[in-house]
N, C-alpha and C positions, 0 to 999 in steps of 0.2 A: 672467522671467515670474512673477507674484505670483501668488499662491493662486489668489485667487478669477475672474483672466485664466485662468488654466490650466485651471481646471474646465469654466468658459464655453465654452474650447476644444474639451475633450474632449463635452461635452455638443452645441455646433453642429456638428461634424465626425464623430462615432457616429451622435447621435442618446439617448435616454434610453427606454427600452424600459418596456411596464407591468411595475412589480413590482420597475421597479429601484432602489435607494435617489437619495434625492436629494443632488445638491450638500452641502450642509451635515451630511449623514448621512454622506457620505464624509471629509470633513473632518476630524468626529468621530471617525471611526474612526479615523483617523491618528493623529490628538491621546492614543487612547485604546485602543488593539485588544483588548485582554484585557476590555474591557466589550461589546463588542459583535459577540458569537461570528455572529448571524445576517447580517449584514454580508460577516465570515470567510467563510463559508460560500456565500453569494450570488458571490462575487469567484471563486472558484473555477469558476463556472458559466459565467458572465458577461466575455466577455475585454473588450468596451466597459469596463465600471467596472473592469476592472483596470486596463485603459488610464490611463482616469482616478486611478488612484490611484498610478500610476508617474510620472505625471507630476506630481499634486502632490507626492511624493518626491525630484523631481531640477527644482526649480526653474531649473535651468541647461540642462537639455533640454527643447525644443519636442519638440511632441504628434508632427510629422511624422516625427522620427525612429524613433518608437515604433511608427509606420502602418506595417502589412504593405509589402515592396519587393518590384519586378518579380523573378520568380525568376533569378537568374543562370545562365550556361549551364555555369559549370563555377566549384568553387573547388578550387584548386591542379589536381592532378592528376583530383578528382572528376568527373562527369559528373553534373550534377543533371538530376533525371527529374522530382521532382514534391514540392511542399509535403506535409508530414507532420504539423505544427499550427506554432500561434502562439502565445507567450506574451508575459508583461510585459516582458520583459527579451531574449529571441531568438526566434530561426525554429528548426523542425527538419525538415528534407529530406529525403525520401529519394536517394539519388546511389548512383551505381556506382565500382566500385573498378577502371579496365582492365586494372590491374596484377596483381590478382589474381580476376579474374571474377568481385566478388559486389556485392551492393547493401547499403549500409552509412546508418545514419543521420548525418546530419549535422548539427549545433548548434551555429549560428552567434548569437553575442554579437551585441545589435542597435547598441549604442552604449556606446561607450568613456568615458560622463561619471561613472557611480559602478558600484559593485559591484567585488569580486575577480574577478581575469582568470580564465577559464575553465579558463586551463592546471593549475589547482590543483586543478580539478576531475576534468581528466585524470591529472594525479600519483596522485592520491587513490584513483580507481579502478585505477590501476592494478597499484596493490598489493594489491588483494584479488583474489584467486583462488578464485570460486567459484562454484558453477552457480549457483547465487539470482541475483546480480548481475552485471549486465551488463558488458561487456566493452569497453574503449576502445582501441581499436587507434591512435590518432594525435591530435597536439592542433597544431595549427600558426596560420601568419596569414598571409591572401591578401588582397591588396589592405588593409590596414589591420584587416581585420576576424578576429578569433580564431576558429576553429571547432576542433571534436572530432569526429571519425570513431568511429562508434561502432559495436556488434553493431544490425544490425535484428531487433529483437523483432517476430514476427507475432501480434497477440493483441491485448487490449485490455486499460484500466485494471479493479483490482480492484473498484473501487466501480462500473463499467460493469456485469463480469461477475458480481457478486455479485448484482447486482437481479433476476437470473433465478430463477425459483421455482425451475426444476429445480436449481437449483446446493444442495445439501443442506447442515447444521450443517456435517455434517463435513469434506463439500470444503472449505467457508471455511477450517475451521480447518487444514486440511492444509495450503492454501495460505498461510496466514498465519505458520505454524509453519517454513515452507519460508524465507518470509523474513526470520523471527526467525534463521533460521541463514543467512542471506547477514548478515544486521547484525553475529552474531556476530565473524565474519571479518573483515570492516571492522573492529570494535573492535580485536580480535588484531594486525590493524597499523597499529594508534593514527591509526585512522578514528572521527569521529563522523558520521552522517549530518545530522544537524539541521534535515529538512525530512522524513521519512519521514511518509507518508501516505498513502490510498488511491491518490490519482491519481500517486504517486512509487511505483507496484508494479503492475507488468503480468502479465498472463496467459496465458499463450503455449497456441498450439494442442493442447496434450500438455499443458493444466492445469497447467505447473508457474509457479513465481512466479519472478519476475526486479526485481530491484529497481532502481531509477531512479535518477538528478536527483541525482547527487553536489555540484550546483553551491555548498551551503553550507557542504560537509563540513569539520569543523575536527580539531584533532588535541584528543587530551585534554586540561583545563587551561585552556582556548586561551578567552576572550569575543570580544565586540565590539570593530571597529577603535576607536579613540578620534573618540568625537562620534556613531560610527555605532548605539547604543543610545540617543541621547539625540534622537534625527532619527527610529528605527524600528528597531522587530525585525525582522530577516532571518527568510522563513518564511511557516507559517499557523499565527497568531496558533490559531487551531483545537486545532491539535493539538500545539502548541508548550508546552514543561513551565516551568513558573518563573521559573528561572533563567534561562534562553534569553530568554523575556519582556523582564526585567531586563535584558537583556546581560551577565549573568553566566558564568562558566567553565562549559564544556561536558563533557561528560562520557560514556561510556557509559547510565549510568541517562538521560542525557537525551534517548536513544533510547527506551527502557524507558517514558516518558510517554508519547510519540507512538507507538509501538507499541500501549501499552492501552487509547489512545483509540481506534484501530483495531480492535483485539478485542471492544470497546464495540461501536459498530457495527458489526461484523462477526456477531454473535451475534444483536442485538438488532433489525439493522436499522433504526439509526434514530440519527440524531445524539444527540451526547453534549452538555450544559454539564457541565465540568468540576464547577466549584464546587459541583457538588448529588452528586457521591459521593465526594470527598475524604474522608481520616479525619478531616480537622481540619472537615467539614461534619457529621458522627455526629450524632445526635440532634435535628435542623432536621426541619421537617415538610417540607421537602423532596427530604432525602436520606429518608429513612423511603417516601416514595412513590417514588422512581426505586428505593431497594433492593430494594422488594417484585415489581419488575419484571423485577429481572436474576438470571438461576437462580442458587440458592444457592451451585454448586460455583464460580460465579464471582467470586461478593464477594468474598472474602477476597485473588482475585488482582491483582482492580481497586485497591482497596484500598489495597493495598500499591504496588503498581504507579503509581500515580497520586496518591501522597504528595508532599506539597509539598516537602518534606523527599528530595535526592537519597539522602541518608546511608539514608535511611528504607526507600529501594527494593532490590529483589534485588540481591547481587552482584553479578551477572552475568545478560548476555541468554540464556545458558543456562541459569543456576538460575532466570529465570522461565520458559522453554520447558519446563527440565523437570516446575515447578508445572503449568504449564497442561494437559501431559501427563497427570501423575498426576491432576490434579481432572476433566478432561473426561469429558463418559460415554460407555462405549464403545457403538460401534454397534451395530445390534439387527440383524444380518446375515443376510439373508434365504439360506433354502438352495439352493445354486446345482443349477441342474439336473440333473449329471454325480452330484451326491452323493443329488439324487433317485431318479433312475434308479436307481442303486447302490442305493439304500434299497429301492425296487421290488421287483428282482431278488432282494435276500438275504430279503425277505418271501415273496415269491412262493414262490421254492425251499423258504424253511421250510413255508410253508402246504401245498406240494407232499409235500417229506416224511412230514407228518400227514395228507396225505391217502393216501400210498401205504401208510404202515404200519397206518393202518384199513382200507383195503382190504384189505391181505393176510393182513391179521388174520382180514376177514370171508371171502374164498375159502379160508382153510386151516381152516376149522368148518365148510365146505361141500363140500371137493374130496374126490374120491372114494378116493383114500386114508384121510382122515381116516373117511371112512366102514366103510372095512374094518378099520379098527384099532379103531373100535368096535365092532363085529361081532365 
């Protein structure tokens, strides 16, 4: 199928919605993604034009593979109950486990024409061990098709639950912080994630962060297949650092970019362009006007953090957690009631005491004792 048959397709078969870029804007984007962050950003939102842009990615797959399929009743031993979303690339289910009585998510690969098998994805996770990130209990293949058996997270994505006024500075940053130390652990065993991002970090009931979508994970060192940088960066182009861009070797710090793009929005609520706070941007009238926007205690992290230059970035995803630590301001902690009261009482009682020894002061210059010792 040629480019411009595939688009046609995706556009008579969706539909093209207001607002959503056109045919040749898509195109571009492909040709170009690191110029055209709003684009990035729209695709996310938007599963028609990702559609559309999956497909013009795999020339050799038709659009109908990529069309949501009747839910199956069961793969392998699962029980599917009910659709969970749909992406570019697979489904995710919710399904039951008989075997061991719980409901587990399922993520099933849509078509076997391009991409790494998902089993790598299961490998990957399941070498980290830790609450932030979720848990993969199984990777197999039923009927042709690969899927991972995963922990069901109850909660929503972080960019859902952040748009809540009530949600405060410092929840974000608590939760962010939470999964800078799931990342951590991935790297410890020579995990990169390489697609971290708001909608790859969910929320779970009890606010804690749980991180997602191992599916690009590479080990350190490690780029693009051969050809596969020269066809498309694996990713969003959004939140994606450099070198990744490039198809270059991945890295811990290549967490560290997409991470601070997060923190970026997470603080400021509000998307990021890269190129207007890089240090190699300093001095532009446009980074001058985004730095005057982002609190002081945070340039220096972004900064750093979002150097073009991997060599240039933290360490480690701990010596930036621990920056972020130390620069962030602490909260202004309202006094909890228990400590009120408590305050109350040991007032009261003092107030009590100055009142009883005035008193007793003024009966013993009046009681009649005192009056016969004067006498």
């Amino acid at each position: 199928m040629q480019t411009r048959e595939c688009v046609s397709s995706a556009e008579l078969t969706l539909g093209t919605a207001a607002g959503c870029p056109s045919a040749e804007a898509l195109v571009a984007f492909i040709a170009s993604r690191a110029d055209a962050p709003q684009v990035a950003g729209h695709l996310e939102a938007c599963e028609n034009c990702m559609l559309a842009v999956a497909c013009l990615e795999a020339p050799d797959t038709t659009l109908r593979e990529r069309t949501p399929r009747a839910l199956p009743e069961r793969v392998g031993r699962f029980r599917v109950l009910r659709s969970l979303g749909s992406g570019g690339m697979g489904d995710v289910l919710v399904a039951r486990d008989p075997e061991l009585d719980r409901e587990v998510a399922l993520k099933l690969l849509r078509t076997r024409a391009q991409g790494r098998s998902w089993r790598d994805e299961g490998r990957a996770v399941a070498r980290v061990h830790h609450p932030a990130v979720v848990s993969v209990f199984e990777a197999g293949t039923h009927e042709g098709v690969t899927f991972l058996a995963m922990e069901l997270v109850k909660g929503e994505t972080f960019r859902s639950w952040s748009r809540d006024e009530r949600v405060t500075l410092r929840d974000r940053l608590e939760v962010l912080l939470e999964a800078g130390e799931g990342l951590a652990a991935a790297h410890a065993q020579g995990v990169v994630h390489c697609d971290f991002k708001p909608a790859n970090l969910l929320v779970d009931a009890r606010r804690r962060a749980r991180v997602i979508d191992f599916g690009l994970a590479r080990p350190p060192g490690t780029g693009a297949e051969a050809g596969e940088a020269m066809r498309s960066p694996e990713g969003t182009p959004t939140y994606m650092a450099p070198e990744q861009l490039r198809g270059g070797a991945v890295s811990p710090q290549t967490d560290q970019f997409s991470f601070c793009v997060t923190l970026y929005e997470a603080v400021l609520r509000r998307r990021l362009r890269v190129d207007e706070i890089t240090p190699e941007a300093a001095g532009t009238p446009e980074f001058e006007r985004v730095a005057r926007t982002v609190p002081r205690w945070l340039r220096p992290v972004l900064q750093r953090g979002l150097s073009t230059d991997p060599g240039a970035r933290y360490p480690s995803m701990a010596a930036l957690l621990a920056e972020i630590r130390r620069r962030a301001p602490r909260p202004h902690r309202a006094a909890r009631p228990l400590v009120l009261a408590a305050a109350a009482l040991v007032a009261a009682a003092a107030l009590g005491a100055l009142a009883g020894t005035a008193l007793a002061s003024h009966l013993g210059s009046h009681s009649p004792a005192a009056s016969v010792s004067a006498k």
